[in-house]
N, C-alpha and C positions, 0 to 999 in steps of 0.2 A: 851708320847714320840713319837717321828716320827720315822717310818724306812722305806728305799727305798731298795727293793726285789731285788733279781737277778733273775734269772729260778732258780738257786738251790735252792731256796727256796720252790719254788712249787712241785719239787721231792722229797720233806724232810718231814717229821713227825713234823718240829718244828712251834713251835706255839710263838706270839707273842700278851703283850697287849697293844694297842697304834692306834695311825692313821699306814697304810701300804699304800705305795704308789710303783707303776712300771711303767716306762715309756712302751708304745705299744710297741716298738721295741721289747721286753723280752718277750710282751704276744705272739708277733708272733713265738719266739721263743720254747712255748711250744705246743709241736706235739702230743707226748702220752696222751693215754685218761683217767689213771687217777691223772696226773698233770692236765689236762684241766677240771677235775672236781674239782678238788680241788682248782684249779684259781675261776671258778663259784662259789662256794662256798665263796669263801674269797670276791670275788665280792659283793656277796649276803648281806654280812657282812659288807659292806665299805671298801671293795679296793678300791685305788682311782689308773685310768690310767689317767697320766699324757707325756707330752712333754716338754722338755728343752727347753731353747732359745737358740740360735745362738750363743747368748755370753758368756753362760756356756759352751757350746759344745767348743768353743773357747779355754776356762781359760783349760779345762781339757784337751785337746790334745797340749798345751804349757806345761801343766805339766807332761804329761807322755812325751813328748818330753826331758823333763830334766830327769826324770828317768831311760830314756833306753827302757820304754815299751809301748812304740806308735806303732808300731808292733803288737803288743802283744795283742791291745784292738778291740773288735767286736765293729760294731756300736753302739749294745745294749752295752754294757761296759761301751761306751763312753755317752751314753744319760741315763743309770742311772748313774752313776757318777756326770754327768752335773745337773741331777734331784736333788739327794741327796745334791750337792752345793746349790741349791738356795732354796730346801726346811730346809733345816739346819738338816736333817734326817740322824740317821745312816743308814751306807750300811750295808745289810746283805749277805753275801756272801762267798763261798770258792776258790773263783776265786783270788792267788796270787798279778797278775798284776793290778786287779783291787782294791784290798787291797792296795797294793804299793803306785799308783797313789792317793789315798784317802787320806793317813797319808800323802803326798805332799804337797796337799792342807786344810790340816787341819778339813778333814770330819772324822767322829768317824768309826769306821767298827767292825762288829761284825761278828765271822765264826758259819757257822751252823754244821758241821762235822769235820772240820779239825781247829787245833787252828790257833790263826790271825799269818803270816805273817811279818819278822821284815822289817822297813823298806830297801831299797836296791840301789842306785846306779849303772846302769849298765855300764858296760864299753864293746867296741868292738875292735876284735882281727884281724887282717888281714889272711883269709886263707892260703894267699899263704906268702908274707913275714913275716910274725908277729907281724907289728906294729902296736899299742894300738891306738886310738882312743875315743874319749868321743860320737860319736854320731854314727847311723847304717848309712850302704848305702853301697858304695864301695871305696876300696883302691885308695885312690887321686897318689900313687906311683904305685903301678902295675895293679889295678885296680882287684884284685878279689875282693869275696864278705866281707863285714865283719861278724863276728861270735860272737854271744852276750854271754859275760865273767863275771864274778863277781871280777876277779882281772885284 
């Protein structure tokens, strides 16, 4: 089986058997030194660091655009996400939004501390008047910000 890491995974005890793949953006991501040894290690072992294309990066911020959590996603989010699409690899990860956006697109996702995520729908609230919204940005009526809501 294929899985595409997150950083939490390299902060976690969990082990996996199969190919592991992580886009660079995630490796840039880990600072502390002994996640960065335990990346080297897993390197050691066949990590494979990889990059999305343009056109996954694409599918996947279309898709978290229809969820509500395009906000929500760091670059790395959005290039392992985009990595795990076109390698057909589950995500491993405890990052909600990036769970979210996976079962969107019909990627598998697997949590490493916290259980998975159901999927969600977001909806936005206007701060000032109140009125609902399907998509973030600002009140087209009074113009404050909107506020992301599950109802």
């Amino acid at each position: 089986m294929r899985y595409a890491v997150d950083a939490s995974f390299f902060f976690s005890e969990a082990t996996l058997d199969g190919e592991i793949f992580t886009p660079a953006s995630v490796v840039e991501e880990i600072a502390d030194v002994r996640s960065r040894l335990r990346l080297e290690a897993l390197r050691a072992k066949g990590l494979t660091v990889a990059s999305p294309s343009e056109e996954s990066v694409k599918r996947v911020a279309a898709a978290a655009g229809e969820t509500g959590d395009f906000g929500r996603l760091s670059p790395a989010d959005t290039d392992l996400l985009a990595l795990s699409l076109e390698l057909g690899a589950v995500i491993v990860t405890d990052d909600y939004a990036v769970q979210n956006v996976a079962q969107r697109l019909g990627v598998g996702v697997m949590g490493i501390l916290r259980r998975r995520a159901r999927p969600r729908t977001w909806k936005f609230r206007c701060t000032g008047c109140h009125r609902r919204y399907a998509s973030a940005g600002t009140c087209p009526e009074c113009g404050s910000p909107l506020k992301r809501t599950l109802k």
